[in-house]
N, CA, C and O atoms as a CHARMM CRD file, in Angstrom:
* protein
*
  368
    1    1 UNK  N     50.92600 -35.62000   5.26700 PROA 1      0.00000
    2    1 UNK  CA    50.30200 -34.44100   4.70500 PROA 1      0.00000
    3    1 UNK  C     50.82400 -33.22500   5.48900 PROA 1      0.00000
    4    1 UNK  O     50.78700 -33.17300   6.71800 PROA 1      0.00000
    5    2 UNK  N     51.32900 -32.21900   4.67800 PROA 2      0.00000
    6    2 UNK  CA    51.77300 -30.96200   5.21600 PROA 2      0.00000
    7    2 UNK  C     50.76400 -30.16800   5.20300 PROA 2      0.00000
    8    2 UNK  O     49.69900 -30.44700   4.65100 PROA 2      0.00000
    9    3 UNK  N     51.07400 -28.76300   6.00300 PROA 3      0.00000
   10    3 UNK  CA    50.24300 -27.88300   6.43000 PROA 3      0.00000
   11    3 UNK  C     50.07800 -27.30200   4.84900 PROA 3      0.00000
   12    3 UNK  O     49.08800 -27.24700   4.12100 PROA 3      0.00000
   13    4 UNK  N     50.81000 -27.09000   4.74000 PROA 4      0.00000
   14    4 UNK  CA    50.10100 -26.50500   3.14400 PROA 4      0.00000
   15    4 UNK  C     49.12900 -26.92100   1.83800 PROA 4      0.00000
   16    4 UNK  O     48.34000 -26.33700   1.09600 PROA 4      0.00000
   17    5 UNK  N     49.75300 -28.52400   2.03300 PROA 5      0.00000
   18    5 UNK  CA    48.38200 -29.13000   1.32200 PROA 5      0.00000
   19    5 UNK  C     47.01200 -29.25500   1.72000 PROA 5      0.00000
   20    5 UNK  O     46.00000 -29.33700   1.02300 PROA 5      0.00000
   21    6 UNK  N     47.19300 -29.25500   3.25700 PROA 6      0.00000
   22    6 UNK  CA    45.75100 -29.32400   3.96000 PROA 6      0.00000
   23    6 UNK  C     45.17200 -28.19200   3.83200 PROA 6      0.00000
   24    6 UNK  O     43.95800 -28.25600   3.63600 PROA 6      0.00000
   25    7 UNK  N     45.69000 -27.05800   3.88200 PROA 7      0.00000
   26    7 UNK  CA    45.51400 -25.58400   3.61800 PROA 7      0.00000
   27    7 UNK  C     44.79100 -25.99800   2.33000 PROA 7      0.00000
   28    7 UNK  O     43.58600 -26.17700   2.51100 PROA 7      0.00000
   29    8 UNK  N     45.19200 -26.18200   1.16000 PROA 8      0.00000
   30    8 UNK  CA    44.45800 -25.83900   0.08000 PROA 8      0.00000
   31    8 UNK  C     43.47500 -27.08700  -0.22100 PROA 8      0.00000
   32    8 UNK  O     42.44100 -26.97300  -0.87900 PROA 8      0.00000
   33    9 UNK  N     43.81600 -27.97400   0.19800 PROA 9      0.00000
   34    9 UNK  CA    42.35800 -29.17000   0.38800 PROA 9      0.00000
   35    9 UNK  C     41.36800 -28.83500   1.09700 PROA 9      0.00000
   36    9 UNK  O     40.21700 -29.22000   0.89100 PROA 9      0.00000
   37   10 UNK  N     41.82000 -27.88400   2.24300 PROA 10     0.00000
   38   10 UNK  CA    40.22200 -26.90300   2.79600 PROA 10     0.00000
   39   10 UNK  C     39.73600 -26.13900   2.04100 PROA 10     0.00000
   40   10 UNK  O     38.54200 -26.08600   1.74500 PROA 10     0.00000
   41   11 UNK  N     41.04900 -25.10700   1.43200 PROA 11     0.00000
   42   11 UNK  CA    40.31000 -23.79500   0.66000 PROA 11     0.00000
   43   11 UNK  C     40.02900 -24.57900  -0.49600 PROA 11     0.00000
   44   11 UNK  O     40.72900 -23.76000  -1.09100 PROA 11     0.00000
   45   12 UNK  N     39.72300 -25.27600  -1.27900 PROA 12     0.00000
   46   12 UNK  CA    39.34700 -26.13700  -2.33600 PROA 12     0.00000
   47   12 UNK  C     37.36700 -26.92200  -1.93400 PROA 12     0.00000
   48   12 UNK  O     36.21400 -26.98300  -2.35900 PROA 12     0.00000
   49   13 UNK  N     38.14800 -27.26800  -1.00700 PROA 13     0.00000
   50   13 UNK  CA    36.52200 -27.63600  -0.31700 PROA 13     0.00000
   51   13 UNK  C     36.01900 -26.68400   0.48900 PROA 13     0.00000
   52   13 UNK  O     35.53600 -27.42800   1.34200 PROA 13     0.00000
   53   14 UNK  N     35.82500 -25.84100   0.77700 PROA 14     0.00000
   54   14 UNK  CA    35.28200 -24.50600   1.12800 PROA 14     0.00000
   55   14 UNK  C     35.12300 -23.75700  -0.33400 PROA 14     0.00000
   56   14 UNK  O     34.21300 -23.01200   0.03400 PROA 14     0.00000
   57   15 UNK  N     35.27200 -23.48500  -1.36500 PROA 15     0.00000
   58   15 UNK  CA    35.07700 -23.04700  -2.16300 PROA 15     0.00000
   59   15 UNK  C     34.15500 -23.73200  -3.07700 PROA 15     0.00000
   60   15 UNK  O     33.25500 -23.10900  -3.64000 PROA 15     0.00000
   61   16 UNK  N     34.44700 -25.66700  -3.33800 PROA 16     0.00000
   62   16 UNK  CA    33.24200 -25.95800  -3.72000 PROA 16     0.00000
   63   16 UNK  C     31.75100 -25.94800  -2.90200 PROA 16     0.00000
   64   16 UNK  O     30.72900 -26.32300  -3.47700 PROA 16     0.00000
   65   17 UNK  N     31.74700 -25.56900  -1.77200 PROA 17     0.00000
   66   17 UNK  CA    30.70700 -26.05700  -0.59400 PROA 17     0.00000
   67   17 UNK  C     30.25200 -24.19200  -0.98000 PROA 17     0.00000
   68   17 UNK  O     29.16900 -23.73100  -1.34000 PROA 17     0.00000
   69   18 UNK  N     31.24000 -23.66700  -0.78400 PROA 18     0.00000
   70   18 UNK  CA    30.26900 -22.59200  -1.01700 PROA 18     0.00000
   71   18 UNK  C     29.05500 -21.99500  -2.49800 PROA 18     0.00000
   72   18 UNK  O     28.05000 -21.30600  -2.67200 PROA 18     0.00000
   73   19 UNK  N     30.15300 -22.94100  -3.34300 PROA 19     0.00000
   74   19 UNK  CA    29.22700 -22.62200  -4.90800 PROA 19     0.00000
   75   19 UNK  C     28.42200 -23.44100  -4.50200 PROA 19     0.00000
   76   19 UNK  O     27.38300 -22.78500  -4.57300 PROA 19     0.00000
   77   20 UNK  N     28.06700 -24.68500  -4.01600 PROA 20     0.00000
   78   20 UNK  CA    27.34100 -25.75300  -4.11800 PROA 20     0.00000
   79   20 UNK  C     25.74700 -24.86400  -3.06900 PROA 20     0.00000
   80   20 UNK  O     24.53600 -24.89400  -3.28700 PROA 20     0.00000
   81   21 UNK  N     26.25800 -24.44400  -2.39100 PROA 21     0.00000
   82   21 UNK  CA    25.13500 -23.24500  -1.16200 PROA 21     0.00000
   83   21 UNK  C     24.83100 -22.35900  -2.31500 PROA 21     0.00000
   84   21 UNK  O     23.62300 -22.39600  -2.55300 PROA 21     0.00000
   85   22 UNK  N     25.39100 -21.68800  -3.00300 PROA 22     0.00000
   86   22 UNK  CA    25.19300 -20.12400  -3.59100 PROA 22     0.00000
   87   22 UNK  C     24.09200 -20.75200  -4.73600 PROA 22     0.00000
   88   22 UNK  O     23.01200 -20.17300  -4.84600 PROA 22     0.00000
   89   23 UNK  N     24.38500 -21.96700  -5.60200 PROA 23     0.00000
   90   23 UNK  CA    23.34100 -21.84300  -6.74200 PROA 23     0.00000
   91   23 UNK  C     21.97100 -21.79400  -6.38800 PROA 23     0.00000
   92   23 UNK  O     21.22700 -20.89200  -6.77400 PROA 23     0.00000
   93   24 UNK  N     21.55900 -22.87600  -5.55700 PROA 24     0.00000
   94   24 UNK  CA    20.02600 -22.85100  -4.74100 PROA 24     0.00000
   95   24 UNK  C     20.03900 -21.47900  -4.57300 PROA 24     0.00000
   96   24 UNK  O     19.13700 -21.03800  -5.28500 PROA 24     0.00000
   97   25 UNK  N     20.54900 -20.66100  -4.04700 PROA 25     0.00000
   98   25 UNK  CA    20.21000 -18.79600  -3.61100 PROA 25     0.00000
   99   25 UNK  C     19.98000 -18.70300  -4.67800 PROA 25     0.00000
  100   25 UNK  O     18.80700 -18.66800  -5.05000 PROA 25     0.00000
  101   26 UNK  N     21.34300 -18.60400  -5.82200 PROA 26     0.00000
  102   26 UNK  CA    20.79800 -17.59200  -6.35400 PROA 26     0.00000
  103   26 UNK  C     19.68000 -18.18500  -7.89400 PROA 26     0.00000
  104   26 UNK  O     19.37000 -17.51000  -8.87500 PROA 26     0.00000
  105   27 UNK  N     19.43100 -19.15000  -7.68700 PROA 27     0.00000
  106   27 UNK  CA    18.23600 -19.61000  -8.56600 PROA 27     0.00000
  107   27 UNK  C     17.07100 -18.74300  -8.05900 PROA 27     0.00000
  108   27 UNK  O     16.47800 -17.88800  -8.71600 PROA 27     0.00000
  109   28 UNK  N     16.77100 -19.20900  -6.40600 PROA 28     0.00000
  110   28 UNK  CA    15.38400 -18.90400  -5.74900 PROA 28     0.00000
  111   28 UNK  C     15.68900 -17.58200  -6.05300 PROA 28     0.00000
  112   28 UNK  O     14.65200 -17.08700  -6.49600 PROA 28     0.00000
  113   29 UNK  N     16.53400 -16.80200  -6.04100 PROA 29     0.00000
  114   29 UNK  CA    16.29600 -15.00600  -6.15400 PROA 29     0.00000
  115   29 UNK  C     16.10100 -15.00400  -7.48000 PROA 29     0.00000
  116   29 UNK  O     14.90200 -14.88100  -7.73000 PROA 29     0.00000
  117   30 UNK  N     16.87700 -15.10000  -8.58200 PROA 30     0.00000
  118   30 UNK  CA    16.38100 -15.31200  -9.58700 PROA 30     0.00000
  119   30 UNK  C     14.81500 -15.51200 -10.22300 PROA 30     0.00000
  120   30 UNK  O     14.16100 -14.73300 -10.91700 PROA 30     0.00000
  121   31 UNK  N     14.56100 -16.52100  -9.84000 PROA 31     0.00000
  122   31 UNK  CA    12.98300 -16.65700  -9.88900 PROA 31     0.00000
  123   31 UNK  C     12.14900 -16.03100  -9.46400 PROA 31     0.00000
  124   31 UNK  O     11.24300 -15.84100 -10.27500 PROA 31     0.00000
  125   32 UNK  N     11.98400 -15.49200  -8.29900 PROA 32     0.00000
  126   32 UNK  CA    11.41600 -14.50900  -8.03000 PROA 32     0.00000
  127   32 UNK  C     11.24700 -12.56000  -8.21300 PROA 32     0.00000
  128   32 UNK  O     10.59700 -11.60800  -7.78300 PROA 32     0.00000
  129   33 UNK  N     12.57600 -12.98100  -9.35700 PROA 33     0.00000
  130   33 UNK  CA    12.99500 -11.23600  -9.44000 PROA 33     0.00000
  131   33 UNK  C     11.52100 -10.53100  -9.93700 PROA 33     0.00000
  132   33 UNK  O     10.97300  -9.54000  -9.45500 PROA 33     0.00000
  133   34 UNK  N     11.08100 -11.37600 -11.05300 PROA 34     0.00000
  134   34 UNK  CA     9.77800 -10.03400 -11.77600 PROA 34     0.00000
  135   34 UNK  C      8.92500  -9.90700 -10.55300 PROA 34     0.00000
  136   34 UNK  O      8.47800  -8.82300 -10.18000 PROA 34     0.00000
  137   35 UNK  N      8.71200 -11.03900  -9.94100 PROA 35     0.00000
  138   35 UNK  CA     7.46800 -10.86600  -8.41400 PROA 35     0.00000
  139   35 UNK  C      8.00300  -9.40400  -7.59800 PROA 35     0.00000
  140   35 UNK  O      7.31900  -8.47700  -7.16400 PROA 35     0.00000
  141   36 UNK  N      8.98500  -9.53300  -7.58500 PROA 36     0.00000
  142   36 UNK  CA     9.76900  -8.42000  -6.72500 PROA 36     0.00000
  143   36 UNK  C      9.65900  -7.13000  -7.22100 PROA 36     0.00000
  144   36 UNK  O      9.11200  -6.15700  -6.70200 PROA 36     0.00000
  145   37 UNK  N     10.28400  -7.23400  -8.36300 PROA 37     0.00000
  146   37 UNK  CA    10.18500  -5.87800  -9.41100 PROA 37     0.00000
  147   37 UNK  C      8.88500  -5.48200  -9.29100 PROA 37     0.00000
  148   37 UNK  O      8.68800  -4.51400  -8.55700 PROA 37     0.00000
  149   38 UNK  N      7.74600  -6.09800  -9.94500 PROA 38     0.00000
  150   38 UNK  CA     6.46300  -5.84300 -10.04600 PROA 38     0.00000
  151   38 UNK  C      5.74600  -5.72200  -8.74400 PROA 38     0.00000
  152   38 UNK  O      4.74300  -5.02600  -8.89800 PROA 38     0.00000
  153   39 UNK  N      5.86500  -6.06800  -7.73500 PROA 39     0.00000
  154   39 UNK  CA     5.41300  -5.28500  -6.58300 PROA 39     0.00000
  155   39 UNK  C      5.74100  -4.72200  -5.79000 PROA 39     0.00000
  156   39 UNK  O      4.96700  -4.44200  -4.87400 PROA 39     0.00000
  157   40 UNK  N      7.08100  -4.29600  -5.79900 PROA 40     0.00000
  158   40 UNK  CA     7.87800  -2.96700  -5.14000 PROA 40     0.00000
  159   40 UNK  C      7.62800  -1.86500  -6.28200 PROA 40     0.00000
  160   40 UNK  O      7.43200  -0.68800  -5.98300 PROA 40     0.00000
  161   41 UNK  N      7.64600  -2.31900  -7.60300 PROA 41     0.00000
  162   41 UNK  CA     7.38500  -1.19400  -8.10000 PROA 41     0.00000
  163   41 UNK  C      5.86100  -0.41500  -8.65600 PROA 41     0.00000
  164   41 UNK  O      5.70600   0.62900  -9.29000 PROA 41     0.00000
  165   42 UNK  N      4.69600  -1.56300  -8.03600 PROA 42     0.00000
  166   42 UNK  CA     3.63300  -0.90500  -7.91500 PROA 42     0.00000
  167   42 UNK  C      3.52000  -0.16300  -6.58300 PROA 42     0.00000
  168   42 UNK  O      3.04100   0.96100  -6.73500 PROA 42     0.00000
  169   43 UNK  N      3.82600  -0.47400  -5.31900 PROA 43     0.00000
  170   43 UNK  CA     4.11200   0.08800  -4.22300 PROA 43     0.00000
  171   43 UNK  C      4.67800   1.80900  -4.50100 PROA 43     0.00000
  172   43 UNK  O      4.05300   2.84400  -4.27100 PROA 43     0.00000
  173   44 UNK  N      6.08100   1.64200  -5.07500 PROA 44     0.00000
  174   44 UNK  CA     7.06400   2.81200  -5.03400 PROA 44     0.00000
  175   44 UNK  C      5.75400   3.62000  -6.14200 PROA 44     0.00000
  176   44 UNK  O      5.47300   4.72900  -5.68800 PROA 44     0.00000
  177   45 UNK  N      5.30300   3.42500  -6.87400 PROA 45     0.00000
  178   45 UNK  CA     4.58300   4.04300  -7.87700 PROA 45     0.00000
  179   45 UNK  C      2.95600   4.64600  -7.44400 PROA 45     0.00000
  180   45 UNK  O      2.47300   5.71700  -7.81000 PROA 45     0.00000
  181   46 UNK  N      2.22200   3.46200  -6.44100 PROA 46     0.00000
  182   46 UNK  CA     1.20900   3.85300  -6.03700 PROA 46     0.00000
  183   46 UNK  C      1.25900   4.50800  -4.62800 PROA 46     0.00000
  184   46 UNK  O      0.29700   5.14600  -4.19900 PROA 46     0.00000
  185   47 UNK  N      2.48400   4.32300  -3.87000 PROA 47     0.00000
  186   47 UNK  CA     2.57900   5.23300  -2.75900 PROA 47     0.00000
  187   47 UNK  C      2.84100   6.98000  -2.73200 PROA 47     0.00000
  188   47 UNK  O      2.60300   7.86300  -1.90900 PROA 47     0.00000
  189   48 UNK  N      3.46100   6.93500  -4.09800 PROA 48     0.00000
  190   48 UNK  CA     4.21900   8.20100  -4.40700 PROA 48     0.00000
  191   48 UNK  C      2.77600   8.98400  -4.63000 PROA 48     0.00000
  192   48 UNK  O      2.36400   9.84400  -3.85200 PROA 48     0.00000
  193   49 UNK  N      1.85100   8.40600  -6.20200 PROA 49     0.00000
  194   49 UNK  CA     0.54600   9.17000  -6.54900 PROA 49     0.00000
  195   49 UNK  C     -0.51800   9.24300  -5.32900 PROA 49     0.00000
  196   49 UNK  O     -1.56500   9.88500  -5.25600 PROA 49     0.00000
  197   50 UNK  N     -0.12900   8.69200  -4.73800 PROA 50     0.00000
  198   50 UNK  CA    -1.29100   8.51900  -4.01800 PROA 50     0.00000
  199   50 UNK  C     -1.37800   9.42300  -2.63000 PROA 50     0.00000
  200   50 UNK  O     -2.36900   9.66000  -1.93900 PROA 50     0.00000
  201   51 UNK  N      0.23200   9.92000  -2.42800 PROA 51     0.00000
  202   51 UNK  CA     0.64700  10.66500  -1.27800 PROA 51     0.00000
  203   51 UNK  C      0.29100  11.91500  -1.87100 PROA 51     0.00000
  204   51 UNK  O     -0.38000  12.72200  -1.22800 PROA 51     0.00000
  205   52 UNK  N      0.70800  12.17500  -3.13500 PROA 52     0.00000
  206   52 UNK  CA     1.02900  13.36900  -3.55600 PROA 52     0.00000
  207   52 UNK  C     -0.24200  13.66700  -3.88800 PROA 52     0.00000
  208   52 UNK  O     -0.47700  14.85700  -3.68100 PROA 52     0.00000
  209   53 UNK  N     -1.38700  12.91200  -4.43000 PROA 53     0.00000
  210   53 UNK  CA    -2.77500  12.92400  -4.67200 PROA 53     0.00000
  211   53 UNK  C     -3.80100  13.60500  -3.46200 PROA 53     0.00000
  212   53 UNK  O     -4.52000  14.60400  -3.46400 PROA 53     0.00000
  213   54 UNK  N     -3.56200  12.77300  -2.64700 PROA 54     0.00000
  214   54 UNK  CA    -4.47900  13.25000  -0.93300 PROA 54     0.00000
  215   54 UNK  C     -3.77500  14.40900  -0.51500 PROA 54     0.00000
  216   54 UNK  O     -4.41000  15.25800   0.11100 PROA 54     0.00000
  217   55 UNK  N     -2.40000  14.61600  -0.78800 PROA 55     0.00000
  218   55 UNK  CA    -2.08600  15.46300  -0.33900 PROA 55     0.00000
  219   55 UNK  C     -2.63500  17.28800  -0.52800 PROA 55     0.00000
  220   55 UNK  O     -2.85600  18.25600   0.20000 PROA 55     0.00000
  221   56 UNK  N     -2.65700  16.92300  -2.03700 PROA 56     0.00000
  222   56 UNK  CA    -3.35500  18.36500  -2.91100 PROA 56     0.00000
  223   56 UNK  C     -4.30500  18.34100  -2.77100 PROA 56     0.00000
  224   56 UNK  O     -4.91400  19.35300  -3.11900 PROA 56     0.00000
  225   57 UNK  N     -5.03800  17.28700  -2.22300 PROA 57     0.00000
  226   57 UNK  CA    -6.73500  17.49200  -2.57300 PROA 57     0.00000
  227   57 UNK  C     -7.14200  18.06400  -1.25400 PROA 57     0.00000
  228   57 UNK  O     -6.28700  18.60400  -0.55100 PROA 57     0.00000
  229   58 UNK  N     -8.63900  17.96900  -0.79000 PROA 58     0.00000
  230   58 UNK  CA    -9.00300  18.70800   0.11100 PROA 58     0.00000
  231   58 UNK  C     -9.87100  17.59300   0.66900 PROA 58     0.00000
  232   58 UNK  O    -10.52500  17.80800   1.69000 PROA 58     0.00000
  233   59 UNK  N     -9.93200  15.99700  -0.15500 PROA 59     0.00000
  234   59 UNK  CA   -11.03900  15.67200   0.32100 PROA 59     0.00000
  235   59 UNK  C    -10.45700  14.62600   1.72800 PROA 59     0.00000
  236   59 UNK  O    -11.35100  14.02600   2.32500 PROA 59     0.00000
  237   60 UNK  N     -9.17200  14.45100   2.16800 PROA 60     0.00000
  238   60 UNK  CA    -8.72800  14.02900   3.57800 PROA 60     0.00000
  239   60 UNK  C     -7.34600  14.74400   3.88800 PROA 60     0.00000
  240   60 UNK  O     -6.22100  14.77800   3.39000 PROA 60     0.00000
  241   61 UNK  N     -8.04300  15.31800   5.01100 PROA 61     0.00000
  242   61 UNK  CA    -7.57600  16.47100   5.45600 PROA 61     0.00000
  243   61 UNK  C     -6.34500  15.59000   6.60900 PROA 61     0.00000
  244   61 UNK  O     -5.28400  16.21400   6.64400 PROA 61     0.00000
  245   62 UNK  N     -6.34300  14.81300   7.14700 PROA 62     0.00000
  246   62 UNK  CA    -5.68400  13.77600   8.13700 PROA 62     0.00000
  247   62 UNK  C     -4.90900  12.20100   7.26000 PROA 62     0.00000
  248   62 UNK  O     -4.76000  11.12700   7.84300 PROA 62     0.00000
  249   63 UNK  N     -4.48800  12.48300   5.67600 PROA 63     0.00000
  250   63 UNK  CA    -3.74500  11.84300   5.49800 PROA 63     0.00000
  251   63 UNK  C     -2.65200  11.93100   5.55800 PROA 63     0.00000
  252   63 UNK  O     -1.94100  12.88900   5.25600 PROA 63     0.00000
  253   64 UNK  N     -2.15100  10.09900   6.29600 PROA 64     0.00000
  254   64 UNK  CA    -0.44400  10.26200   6.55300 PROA 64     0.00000
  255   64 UNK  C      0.78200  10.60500   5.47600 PROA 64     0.00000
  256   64 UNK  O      1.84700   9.99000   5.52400 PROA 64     0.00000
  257   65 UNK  N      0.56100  11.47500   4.66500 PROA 65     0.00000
  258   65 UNK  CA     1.76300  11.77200   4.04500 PROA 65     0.00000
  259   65 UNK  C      2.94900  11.25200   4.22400 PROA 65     0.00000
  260   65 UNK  O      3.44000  10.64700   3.27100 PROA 65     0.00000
  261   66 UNK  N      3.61700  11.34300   5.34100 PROA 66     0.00000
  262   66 UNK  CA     4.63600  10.72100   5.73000 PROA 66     0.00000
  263   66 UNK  C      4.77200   9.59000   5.62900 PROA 66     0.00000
  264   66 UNK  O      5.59300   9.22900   4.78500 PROA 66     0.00000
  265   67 UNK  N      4.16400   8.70000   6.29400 PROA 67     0.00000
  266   67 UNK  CA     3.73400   6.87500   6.02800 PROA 67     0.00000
  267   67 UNK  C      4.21200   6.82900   4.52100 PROA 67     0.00000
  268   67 UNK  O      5.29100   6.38700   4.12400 PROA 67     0.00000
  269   68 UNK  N      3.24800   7.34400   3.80400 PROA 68     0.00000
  270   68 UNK  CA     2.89700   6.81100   2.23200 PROA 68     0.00000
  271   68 UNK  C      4.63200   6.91400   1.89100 PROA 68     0.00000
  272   68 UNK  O      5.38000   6.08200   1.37800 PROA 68     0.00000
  273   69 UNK  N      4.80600   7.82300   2.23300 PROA 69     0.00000
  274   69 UNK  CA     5.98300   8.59300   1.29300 PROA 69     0.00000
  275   69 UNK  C      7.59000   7.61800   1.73900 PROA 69     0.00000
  276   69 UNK  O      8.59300   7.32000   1.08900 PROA 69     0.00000
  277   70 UNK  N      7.11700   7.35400   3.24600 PROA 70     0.00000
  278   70 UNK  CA     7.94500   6.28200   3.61200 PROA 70     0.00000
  279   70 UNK  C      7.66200   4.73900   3.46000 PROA 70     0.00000
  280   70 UNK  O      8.50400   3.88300   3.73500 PROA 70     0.00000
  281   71 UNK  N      6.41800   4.47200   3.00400 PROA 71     0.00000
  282   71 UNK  CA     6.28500   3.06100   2.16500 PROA 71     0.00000
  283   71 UNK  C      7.06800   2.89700   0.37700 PROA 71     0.00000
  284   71 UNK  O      7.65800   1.88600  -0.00300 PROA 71     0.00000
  285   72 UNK  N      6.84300   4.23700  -0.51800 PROA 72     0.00000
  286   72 UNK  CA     8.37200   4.46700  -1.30900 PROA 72     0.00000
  287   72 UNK  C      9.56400   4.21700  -1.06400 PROA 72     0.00000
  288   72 UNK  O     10.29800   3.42800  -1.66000 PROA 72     0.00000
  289   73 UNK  N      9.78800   4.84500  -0.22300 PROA 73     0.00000
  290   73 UNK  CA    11.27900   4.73500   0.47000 PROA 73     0.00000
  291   73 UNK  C     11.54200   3.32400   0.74900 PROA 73     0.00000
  292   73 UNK  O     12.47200   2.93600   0.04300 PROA 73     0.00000
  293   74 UNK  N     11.13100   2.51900   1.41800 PROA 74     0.00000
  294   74 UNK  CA    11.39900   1.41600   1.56600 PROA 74     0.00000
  295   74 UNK  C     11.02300   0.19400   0.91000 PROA 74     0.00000
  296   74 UNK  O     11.06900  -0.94400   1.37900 PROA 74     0.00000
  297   75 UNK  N     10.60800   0.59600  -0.34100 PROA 75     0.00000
  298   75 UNK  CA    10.19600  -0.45900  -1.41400 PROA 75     0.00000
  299   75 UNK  C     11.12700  -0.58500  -2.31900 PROA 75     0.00000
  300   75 UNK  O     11.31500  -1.63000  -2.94300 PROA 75     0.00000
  301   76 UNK  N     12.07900   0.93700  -2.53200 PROA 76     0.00000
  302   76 UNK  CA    12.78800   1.18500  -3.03400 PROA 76     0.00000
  303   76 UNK  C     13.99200   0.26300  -2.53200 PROA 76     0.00000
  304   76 UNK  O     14.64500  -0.66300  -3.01200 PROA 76     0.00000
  305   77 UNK  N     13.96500   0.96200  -1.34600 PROA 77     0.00000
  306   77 UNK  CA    15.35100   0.70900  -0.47200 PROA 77     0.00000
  307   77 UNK  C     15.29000  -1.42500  -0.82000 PROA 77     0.00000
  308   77 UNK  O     16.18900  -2.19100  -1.16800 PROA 77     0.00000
  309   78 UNK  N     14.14000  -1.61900  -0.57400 PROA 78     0.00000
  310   78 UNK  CA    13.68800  -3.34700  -1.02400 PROA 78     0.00000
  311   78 UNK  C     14.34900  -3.78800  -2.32700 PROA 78     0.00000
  312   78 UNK  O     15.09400  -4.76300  -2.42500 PROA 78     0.00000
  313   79 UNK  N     13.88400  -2.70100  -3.63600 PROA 79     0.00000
  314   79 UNK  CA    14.81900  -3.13700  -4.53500 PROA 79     0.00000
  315   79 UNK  C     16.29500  -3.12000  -4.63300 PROA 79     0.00000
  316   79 UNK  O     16.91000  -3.99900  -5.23700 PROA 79     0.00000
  317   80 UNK  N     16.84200  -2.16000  -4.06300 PROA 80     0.00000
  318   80 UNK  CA    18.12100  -1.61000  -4.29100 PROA 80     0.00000
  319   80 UNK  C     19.07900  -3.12600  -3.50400 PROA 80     0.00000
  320   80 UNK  O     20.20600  -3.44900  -3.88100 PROA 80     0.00000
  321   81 UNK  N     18.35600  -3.80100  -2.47400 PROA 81     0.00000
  322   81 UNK  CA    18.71600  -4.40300  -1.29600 PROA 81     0.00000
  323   81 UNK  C     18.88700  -5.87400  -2.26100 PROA 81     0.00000
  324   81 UNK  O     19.86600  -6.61500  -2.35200 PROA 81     0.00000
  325   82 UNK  N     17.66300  -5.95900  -2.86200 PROA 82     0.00000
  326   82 UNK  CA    17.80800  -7.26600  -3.80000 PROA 82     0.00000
  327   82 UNK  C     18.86700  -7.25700  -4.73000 PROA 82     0.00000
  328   82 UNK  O     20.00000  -7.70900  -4.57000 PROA 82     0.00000
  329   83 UNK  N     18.34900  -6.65200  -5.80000 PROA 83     0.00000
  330   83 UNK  CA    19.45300  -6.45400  -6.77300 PROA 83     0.00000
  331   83 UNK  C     20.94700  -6.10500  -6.55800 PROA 83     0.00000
  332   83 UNK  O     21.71800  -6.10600  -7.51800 PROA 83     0.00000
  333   84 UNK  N     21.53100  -5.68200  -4.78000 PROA 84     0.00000
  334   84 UNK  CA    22.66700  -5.55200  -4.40300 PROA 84     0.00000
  335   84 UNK  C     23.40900  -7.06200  -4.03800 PROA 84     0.00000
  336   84 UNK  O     24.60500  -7.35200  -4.02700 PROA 84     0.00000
  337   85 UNK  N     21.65000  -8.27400  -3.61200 PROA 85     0.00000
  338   85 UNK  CA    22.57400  -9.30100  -2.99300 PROA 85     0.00000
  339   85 UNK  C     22.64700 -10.45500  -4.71800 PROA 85     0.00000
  340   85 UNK  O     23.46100 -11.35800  -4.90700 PROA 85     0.00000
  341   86 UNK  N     21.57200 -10.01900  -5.67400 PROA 86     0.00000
  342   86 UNK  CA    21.87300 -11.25500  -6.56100 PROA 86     0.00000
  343   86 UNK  C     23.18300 -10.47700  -7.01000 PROA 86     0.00000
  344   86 UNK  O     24.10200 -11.27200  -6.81000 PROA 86     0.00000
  345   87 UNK  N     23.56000  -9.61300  -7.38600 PROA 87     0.00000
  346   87 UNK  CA    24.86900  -9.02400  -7.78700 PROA 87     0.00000
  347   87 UNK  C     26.38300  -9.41100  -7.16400 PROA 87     0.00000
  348   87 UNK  O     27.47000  -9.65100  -7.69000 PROA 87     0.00000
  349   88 UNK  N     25.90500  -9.35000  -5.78900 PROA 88     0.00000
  350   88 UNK  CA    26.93200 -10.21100  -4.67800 PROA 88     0.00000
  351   88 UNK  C     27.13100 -11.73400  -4.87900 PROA 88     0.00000
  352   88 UNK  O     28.26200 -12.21800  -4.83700 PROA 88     0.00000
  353   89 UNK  N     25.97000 -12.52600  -5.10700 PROA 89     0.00000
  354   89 UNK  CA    25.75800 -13.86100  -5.12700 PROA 89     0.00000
  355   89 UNK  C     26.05000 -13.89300  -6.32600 PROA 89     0.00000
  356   89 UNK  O     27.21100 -14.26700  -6.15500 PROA 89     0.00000
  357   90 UNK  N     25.92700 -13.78200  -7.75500 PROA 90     0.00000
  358   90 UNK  CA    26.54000 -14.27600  -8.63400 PROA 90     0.00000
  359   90 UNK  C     27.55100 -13.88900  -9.20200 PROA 90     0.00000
  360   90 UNK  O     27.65800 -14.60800 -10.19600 PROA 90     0.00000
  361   91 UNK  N     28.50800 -13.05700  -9.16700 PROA 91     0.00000
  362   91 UNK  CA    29.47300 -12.77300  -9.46800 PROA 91     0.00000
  363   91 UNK  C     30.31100 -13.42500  -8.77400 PROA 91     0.00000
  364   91 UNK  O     29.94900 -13.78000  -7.65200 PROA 91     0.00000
  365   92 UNK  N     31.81000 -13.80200  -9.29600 PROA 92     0.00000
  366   92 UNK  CA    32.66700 -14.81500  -8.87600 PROA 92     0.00000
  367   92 UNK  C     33.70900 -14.41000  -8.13400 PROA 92     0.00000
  368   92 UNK  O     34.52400 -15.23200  -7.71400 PROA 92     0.00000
């Protein structure tokens, strides 16, 4: 056996080993996408009204604005993060 056949009898088996790893991922992400969607995007939705709500009002004078506004931000940043790796993981 030459170096070149062994070469591609690895990259051959490294390539099935890696699809054989990637489907389990990307099933479990898969399955879980609406869970994800649906509570990052009650988060991004109830952090936003709810900042911007206390904020105008008068009746708490010591709410964290900031917090809230950065629990958006990173629910967001949560989706953007998902939907960047099933995009990575299933494409060929």
């Amino acid at each position: 056996m030459d170096v070149g056949s062994a070469h591609l009898m690895f990259s051959a088996s490294a390539r099935v080993l890696w699809k054989a790893i990637r489907l389990p991922v990307v099933l479990a992400l898969l399955l879980i996408e609406p869970i994800i969607n649906v509570v990052c995007g009650l988060l991004i939705v109830g952090s936003v009204l709810a900042a911007v709500v206390f904020e105008f009002s008068v009746v708490s004078a010591r709410f964290p604005f900031l917090l809230a506004f950065a629990l958006c931000v990173s629910a967001t940043a949560l989706v953007v993060i998902y939907h960047s790796l099933v995009v990575l993981l299933v494409r060929d």
